[in-house]
PDB file of N, H, CA, C and O in Angstrom:
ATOM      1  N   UNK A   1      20.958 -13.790  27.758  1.00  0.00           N
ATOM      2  CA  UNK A   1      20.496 -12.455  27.438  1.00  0.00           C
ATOM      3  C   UNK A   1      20.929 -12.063  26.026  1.00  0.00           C
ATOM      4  O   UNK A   1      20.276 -11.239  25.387  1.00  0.00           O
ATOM      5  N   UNK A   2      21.997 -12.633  25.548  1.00  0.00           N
ATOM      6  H   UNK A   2      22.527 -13.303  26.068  1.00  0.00           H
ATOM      7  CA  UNK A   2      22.458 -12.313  24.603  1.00  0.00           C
ATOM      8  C   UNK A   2      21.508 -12.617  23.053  1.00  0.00           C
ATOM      9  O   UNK A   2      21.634 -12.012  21.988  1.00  0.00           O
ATOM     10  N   UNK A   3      20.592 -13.716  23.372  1.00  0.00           N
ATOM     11  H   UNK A   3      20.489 -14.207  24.237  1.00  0.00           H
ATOM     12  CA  UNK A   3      19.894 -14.148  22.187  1.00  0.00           C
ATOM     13  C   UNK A   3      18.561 -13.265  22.327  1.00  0.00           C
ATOM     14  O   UNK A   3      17.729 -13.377  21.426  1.00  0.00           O
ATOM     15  N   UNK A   4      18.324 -12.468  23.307  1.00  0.00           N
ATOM     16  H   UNK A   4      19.000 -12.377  24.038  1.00  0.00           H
ATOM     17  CA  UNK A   4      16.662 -11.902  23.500  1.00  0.00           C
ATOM     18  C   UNK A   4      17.017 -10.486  23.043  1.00  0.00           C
ATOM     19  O   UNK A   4      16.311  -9.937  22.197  1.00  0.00           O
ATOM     20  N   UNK A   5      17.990  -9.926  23.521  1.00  0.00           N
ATOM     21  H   UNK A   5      18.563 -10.372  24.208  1.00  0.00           H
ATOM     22  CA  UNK A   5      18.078  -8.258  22.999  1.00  0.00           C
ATOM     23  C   UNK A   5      18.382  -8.040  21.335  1.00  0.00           C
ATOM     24  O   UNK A   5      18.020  -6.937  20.926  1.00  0.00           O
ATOM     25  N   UNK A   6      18.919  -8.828  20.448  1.00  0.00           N
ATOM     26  H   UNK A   6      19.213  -9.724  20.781  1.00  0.00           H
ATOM     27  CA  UNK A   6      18.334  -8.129  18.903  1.00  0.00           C
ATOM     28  C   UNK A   6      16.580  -8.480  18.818  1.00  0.00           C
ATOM     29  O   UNK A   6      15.745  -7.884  18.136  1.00  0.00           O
ATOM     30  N   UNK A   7      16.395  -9.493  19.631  1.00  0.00           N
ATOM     31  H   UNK A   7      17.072  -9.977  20.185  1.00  0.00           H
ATOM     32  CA  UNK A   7      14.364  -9.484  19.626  1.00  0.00           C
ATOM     33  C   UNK A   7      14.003  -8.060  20.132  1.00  0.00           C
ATOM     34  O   UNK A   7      13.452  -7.134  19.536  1.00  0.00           O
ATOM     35  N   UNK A   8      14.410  -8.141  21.239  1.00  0.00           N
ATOM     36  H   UNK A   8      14.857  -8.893  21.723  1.00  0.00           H
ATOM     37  CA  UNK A   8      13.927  -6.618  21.489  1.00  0.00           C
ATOM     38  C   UNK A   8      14.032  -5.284  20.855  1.00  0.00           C
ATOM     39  O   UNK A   8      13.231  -4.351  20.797  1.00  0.00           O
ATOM     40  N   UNK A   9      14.978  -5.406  20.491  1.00  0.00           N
ATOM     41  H   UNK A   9      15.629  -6.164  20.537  1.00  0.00           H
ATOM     42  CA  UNK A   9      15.239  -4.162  19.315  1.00  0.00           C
ATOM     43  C   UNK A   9      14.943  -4.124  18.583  1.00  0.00           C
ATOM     44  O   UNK A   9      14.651  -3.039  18.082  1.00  0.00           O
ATOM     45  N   UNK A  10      14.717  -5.783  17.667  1.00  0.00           N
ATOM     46  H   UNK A  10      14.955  -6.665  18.074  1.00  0.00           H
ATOM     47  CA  UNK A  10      13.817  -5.711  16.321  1.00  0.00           C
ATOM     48  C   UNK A  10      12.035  -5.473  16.547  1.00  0.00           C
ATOM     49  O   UNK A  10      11.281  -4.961  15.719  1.00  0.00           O
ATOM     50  N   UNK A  11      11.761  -5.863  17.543  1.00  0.00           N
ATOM     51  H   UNK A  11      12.374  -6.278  18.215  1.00  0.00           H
ATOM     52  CA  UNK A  11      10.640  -5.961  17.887  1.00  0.00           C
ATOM     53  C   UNK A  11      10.062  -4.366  18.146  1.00  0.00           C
ATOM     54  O   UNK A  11       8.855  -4.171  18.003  1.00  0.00           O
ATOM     55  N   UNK A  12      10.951  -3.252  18.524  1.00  0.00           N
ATOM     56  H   UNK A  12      11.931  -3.410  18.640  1.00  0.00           H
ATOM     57  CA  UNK A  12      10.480  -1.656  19.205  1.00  0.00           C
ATOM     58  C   UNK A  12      10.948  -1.199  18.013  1.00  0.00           C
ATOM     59  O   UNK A  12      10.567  -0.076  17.681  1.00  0.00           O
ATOM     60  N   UNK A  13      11.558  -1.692  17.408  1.00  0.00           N
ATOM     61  H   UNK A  13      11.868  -2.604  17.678  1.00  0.00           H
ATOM     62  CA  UNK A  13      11.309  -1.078  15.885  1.00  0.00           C
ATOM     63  C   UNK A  13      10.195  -0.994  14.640  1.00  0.00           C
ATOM     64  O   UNK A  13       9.881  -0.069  13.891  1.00  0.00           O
ATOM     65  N   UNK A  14       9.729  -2.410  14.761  1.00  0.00           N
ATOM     66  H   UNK A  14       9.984  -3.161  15.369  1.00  0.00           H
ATOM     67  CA  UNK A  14       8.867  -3.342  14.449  1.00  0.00           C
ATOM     68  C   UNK A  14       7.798  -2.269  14.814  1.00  0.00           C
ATOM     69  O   UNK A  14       7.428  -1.548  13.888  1.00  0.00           O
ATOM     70  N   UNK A  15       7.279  -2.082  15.990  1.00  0.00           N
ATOM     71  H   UNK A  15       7.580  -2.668  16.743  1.00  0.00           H
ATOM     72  CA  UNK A  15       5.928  -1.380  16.362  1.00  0.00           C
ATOM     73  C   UNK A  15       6.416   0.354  16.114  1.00  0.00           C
ATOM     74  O   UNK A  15       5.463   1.104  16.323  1.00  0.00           O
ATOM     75  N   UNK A  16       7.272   0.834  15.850  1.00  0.00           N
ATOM     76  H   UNK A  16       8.046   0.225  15.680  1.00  0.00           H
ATOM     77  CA  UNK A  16       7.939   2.098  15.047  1.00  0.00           C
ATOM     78  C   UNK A  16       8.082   2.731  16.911  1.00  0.00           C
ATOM     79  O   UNK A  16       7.862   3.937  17.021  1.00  0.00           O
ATOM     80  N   UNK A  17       8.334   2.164  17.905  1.00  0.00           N
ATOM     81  H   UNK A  17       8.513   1.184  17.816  1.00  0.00           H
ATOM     82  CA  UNK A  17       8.411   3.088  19.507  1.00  0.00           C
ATOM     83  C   UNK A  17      10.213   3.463  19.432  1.00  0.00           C
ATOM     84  O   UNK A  17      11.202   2.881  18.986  1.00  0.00           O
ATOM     85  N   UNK A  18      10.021   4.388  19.936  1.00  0.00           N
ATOM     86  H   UNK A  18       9.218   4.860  20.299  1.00  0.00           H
ATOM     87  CA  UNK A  18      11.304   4.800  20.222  1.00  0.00           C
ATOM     88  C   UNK A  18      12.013   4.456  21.561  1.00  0.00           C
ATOM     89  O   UNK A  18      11.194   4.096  22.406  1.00  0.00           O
ATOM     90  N   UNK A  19      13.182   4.462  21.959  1.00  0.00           N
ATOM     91  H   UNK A  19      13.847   4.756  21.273  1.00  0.00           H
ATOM     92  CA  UNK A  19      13.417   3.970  23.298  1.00  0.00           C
ATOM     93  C   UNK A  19      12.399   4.461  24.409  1.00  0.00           C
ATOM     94  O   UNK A  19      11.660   3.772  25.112  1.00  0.00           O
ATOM     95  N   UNK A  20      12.615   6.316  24.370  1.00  0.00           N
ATOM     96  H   UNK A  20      13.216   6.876  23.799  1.00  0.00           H
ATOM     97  CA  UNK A  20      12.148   6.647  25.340  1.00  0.00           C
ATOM     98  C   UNK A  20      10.635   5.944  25.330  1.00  0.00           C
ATOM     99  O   UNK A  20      10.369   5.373  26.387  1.00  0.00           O
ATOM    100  N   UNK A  21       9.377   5.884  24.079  1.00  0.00           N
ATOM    101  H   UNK A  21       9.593   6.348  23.220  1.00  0.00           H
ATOM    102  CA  UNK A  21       8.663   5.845  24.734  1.00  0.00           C
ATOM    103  C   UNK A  21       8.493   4.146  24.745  1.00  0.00           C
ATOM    104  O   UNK A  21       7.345   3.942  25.138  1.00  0.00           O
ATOM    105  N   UNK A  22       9.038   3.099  24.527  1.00  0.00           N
ATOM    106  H   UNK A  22       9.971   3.265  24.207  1.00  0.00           H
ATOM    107  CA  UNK A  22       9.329   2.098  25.344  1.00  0.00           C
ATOM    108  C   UNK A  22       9.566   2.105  26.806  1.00  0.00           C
ATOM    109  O   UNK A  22       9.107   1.182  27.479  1.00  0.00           O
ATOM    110  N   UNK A  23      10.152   2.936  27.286  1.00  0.00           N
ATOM    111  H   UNK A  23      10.525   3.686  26.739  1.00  0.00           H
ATOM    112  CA  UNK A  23      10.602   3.112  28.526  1.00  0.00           C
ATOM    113  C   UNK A  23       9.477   3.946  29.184  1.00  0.00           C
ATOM    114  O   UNK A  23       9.126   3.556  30.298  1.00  0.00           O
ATOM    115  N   UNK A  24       8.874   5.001  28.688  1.00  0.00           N
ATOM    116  H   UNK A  24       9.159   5.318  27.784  1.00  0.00           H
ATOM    117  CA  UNK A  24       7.496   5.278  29.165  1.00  0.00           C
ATOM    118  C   UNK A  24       6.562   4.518  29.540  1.00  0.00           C
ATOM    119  O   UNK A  24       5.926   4.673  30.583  1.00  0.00           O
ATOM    120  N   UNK A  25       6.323   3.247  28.374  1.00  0.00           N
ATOM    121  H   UNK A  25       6.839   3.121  27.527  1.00  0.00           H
ATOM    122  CA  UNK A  25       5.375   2.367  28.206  1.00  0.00           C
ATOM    123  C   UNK A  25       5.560   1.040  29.558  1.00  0.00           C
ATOM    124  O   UNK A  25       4.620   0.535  30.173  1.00  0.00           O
ATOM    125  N   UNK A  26       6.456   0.847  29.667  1.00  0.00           N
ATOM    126  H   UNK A  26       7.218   1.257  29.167  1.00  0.00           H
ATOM    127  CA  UNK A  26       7.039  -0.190  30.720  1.00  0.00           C
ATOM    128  C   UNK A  26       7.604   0.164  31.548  1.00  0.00           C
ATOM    129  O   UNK A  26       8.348  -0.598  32.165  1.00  0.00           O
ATOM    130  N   UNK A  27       7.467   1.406  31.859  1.00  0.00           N
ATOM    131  H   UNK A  27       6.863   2.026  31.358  1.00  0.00           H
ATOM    132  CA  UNK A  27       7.592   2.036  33.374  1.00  0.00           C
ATOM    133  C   UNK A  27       9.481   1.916  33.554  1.00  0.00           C
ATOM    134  O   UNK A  27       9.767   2.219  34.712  1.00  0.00           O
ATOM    135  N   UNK A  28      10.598   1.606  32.817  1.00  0.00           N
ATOM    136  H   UNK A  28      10.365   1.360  31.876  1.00  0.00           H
ATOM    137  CA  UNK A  28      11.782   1.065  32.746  1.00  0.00           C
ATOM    138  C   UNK A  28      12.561   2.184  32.254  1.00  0.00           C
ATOM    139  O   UNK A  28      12.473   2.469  31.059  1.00  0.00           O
ATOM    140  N   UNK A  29      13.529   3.047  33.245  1.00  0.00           N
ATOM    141  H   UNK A  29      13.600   2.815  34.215  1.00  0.00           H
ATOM    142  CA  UNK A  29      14.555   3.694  32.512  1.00  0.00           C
ATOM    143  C   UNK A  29      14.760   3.496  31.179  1.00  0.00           C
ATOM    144  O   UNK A  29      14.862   2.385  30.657  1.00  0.00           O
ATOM    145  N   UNK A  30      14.833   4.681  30.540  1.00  0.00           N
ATOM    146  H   UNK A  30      14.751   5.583  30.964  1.00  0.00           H
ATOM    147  CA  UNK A  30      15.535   5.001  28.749  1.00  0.00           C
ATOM    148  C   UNK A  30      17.035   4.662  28.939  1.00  0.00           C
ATOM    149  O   UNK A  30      17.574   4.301  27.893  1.00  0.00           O
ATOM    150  N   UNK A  31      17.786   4.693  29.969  1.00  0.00           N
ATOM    151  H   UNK A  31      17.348   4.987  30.818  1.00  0.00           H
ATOM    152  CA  UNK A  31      18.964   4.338  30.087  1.00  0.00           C
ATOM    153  C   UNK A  31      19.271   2.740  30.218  1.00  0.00           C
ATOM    154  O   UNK A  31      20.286   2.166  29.824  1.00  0.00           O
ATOM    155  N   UNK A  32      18.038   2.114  30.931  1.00  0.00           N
ATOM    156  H   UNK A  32      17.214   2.581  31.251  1.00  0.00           H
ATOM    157  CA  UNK A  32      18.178   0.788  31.127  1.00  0.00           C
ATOM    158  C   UNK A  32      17.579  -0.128  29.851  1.00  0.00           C
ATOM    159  O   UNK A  32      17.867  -1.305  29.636  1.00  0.00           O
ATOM    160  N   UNK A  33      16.478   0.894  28.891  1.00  0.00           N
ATOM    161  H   UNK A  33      16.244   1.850  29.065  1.00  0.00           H
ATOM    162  CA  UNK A  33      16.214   0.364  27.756  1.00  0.00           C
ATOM    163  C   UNK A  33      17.789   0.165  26.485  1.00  0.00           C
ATOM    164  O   UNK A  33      18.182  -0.780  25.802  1.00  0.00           O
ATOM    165  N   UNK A  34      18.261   1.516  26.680  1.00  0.00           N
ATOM    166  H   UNK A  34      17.942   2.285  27.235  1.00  0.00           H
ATOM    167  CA  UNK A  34      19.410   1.572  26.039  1.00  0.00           C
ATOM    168  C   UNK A  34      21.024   0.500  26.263  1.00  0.00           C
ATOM    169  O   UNK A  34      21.830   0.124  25.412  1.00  0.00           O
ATOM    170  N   UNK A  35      20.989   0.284  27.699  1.00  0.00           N
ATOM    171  H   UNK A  35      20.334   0.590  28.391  1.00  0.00           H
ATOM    172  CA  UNK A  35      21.582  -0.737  27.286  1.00  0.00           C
ATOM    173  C   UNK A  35      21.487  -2.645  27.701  1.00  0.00           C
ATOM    174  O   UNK A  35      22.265  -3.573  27.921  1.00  0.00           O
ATOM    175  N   UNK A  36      20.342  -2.451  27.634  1.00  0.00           N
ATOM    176  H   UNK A  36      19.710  -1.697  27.455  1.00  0.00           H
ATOM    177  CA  UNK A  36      19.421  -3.692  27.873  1.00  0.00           C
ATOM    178  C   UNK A  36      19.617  -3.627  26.165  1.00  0.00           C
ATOM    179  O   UNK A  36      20.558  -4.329  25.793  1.00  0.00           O
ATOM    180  N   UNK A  37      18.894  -2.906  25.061  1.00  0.00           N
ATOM    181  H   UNK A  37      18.130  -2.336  25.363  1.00  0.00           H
ATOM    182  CA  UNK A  37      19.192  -3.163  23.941  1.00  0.00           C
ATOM    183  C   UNK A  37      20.671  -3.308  23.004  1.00  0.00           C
ATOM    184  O   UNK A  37      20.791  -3.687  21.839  1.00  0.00           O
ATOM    185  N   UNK A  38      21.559  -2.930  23.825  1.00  0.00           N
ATOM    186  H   UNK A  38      21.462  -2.623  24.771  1.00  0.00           H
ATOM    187  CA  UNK A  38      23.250  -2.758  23.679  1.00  0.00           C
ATOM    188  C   UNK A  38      23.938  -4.150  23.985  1.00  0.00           C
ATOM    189  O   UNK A  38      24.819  -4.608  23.257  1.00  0.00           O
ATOM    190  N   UNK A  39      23.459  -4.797  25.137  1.00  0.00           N
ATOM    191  H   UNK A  39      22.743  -4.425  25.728  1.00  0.00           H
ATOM    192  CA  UNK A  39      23.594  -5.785  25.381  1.00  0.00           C
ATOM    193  C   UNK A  39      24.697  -5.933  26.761  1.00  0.00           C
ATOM    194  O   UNK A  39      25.324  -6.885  27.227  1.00  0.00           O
ATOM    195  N   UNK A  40      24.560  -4.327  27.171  1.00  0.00           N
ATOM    196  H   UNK A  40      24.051  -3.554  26.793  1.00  0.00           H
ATOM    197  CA  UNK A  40      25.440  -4.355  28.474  1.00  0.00           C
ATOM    198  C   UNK A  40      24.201  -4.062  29.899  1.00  0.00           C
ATOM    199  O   UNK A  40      22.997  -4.299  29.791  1.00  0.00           O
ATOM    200  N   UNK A  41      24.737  -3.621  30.903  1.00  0.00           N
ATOM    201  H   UNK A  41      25.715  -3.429  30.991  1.00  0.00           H
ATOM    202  CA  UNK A  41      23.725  -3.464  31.894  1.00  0.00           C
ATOM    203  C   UNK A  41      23.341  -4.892  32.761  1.00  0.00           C
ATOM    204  O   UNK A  41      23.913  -5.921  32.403  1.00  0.00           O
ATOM    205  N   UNK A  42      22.544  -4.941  33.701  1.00  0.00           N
ATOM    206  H   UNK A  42      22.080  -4.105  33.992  1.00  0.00           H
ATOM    207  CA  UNK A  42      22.027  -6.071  34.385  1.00  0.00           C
ATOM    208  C   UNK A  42      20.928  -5.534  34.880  1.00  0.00           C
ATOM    209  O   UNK A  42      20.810  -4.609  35.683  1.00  0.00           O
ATOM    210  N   UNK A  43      19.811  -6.435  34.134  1.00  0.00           N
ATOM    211  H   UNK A  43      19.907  -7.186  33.481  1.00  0.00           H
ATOM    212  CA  UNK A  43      18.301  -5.613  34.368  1.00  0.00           C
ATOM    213  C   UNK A  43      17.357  -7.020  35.286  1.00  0.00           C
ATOM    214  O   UNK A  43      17.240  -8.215  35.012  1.00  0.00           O
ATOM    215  N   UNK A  44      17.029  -6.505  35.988  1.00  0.00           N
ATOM    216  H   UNK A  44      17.125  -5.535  36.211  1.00  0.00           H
ATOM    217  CA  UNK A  44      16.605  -7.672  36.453  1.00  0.00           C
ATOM    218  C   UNK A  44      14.927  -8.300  36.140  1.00  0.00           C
ATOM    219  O   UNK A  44      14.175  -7.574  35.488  1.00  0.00           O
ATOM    220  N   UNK A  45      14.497  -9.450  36.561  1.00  0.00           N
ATOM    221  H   UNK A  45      15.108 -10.040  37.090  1.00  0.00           H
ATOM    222  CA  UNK A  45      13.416 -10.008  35.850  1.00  0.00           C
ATOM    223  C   UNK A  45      12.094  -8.914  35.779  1.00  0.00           C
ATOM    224  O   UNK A  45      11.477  -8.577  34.769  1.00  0.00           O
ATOM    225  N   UNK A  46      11.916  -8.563  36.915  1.00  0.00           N
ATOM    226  H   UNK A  46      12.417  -8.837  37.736  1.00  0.00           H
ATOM    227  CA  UNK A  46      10.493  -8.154  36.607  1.00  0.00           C
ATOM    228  C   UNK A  46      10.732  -6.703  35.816  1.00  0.00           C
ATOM    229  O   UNK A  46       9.645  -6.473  35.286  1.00  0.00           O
ATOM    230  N   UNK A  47      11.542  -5.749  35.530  1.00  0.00           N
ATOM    231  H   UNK A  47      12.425  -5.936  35.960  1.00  0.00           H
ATOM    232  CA  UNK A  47      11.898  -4.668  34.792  1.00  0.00           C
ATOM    233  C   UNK A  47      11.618  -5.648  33.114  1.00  0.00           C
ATOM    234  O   UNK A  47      10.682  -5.740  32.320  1.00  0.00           O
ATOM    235  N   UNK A  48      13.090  -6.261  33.221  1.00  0.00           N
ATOM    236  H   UNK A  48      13.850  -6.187  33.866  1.00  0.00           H
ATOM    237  CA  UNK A  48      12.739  -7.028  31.754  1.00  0.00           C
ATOM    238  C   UNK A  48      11.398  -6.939  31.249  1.00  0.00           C
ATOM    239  O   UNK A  48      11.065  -6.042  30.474  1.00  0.00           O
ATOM    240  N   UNK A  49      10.320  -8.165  31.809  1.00  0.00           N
ATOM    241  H   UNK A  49      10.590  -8.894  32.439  1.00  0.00           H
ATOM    242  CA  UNK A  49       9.344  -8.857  31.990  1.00  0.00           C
ATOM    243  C   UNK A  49       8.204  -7.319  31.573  1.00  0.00           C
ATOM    244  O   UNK A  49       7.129  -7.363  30.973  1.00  0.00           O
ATOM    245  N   UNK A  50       8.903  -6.099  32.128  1.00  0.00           N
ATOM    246  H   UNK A  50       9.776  -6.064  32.615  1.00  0.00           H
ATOM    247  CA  UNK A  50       7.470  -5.520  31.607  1.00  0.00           C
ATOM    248  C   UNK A  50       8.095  -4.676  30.240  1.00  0.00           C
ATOM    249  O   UNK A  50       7.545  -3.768  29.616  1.00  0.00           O
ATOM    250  N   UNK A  51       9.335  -5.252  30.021  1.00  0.00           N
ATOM    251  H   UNK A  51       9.781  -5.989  30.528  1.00  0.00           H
ATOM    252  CA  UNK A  51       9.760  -4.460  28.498  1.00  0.00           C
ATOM    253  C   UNK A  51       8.832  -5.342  27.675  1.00  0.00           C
ATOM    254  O   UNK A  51       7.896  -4.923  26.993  1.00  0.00           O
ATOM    255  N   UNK A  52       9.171  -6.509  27.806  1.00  0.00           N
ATOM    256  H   UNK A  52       9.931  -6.850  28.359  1.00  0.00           H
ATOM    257  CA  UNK A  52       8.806  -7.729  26.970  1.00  0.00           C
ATOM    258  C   UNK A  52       7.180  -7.623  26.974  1.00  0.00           C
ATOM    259  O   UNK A  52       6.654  -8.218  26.034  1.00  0.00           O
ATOM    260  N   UNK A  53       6.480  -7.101  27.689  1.00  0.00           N
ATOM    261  H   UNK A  53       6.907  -6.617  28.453  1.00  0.00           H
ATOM    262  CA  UNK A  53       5.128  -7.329  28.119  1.00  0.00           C
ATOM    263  C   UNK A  53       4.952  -6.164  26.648  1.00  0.00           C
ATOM    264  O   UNK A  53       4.596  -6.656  25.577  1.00  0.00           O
ATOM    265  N   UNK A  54       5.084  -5.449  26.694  1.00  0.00           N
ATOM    266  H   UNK A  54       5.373  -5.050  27.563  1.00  0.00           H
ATOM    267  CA  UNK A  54       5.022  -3.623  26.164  1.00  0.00           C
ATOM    268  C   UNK A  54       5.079  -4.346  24.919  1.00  0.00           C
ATOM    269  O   UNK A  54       3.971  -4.349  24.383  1.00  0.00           O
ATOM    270  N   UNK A  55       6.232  -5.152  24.056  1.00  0.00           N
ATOM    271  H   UNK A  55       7.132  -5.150  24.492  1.00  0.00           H
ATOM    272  CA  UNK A  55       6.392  -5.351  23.023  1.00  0.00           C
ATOM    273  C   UNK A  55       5.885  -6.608  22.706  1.00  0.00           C
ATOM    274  O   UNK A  55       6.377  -7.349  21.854  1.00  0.00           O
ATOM    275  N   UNK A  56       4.732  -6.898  23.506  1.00  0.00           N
ATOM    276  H   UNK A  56       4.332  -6.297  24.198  1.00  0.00           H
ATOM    277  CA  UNK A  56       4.341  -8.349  22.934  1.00  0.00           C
ATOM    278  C   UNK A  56       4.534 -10.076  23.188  1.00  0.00           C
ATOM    279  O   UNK A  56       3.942 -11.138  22.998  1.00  0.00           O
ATOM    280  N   UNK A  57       6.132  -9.375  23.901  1.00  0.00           N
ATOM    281  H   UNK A  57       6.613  -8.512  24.055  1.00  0.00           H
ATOM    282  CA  UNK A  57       6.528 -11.426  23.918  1.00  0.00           C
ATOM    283  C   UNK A  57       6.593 -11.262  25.207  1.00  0.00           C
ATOM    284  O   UNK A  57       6.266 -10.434  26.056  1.00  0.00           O
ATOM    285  N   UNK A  58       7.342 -12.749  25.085  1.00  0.00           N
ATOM    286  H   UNK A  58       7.608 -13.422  24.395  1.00  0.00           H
ATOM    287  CA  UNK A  58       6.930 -13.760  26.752  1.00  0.00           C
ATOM    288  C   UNK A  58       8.987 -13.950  26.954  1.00  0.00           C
ATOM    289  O   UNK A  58       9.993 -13.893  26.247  1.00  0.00           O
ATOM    290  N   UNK A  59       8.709 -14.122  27.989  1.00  0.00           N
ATOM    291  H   UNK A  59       7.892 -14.168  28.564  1.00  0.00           H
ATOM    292  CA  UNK A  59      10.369 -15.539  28.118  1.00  0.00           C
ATOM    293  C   UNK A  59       9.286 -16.705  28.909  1.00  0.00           C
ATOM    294  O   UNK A  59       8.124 -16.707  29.316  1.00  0.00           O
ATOM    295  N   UNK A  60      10.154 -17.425  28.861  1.00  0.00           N
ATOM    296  H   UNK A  60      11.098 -17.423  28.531  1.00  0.00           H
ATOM    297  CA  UNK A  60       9.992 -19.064  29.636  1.00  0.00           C
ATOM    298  C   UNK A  60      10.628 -19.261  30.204  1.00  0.00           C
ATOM    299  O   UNK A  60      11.711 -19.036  29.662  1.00  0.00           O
ATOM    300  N   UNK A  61      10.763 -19.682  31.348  1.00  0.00           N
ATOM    301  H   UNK A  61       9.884 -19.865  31.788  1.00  0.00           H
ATOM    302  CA  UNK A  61      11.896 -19.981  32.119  1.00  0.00           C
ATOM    303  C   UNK A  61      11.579 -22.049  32.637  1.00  0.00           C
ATOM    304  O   UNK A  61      10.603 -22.660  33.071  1.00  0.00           O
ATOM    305  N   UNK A  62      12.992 -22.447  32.267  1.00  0.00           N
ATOM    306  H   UNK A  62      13.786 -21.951  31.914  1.00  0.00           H
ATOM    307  CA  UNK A  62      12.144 -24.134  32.339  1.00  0.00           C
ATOM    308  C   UNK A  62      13.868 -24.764  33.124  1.00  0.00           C
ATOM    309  O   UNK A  62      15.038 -24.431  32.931  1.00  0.00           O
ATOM    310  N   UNK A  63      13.210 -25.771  34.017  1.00  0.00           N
ATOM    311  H   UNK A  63      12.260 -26.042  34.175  1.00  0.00           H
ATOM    312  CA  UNK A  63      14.458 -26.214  34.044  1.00  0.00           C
ATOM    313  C   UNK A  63      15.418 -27.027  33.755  1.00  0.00           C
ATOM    314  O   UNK A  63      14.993 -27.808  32.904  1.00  0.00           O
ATOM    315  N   UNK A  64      16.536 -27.259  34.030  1.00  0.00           N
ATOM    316  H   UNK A  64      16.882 -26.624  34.721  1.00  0.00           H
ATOM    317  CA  UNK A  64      17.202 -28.064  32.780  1.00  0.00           C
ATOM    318  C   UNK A  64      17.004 -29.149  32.783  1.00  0.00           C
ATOM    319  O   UNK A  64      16.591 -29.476  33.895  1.00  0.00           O
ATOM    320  N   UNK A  65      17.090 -30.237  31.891  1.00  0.00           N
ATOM    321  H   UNK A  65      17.425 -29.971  30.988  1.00  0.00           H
ATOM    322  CA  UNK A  65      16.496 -31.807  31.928  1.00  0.00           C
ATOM    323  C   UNK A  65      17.190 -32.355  32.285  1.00  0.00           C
ATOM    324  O   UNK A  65      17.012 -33.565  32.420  1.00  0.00           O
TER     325      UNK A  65
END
């Protein structure tokens, strides 16, 4: 988690959204945007999944070789 949240933050900056309406946009607490972007909290996949949707990107999930 630690390598995806400055994406996310650069990224809702990037499109000029503010938390709240990130959190409007992806249906996801302003509190859980806030520290999903902080880098504390435990958000689980499908919350994530529609931050990430809102701002454009993907994750991958693969398993290990």
């Amino acid at each position: 988690m630690q390598e995806i949240t400055p994406l996310i933050l650069q990224t809702r900056e990037r499109l000029a959204l503010t938390q709240a309406e990130l959190a409007e946009l992806s249906g996801v607490s302003a509190r859980s945007i806030r520290e999903l972007e902080n880098g504390r909290g435990n958000i689980g996949i499908r919350p994530l999944r529609q931050v990430l949707e809102v701002l454009g990107l993907t994750l991958e999930i693969k398993p290990k070789a």
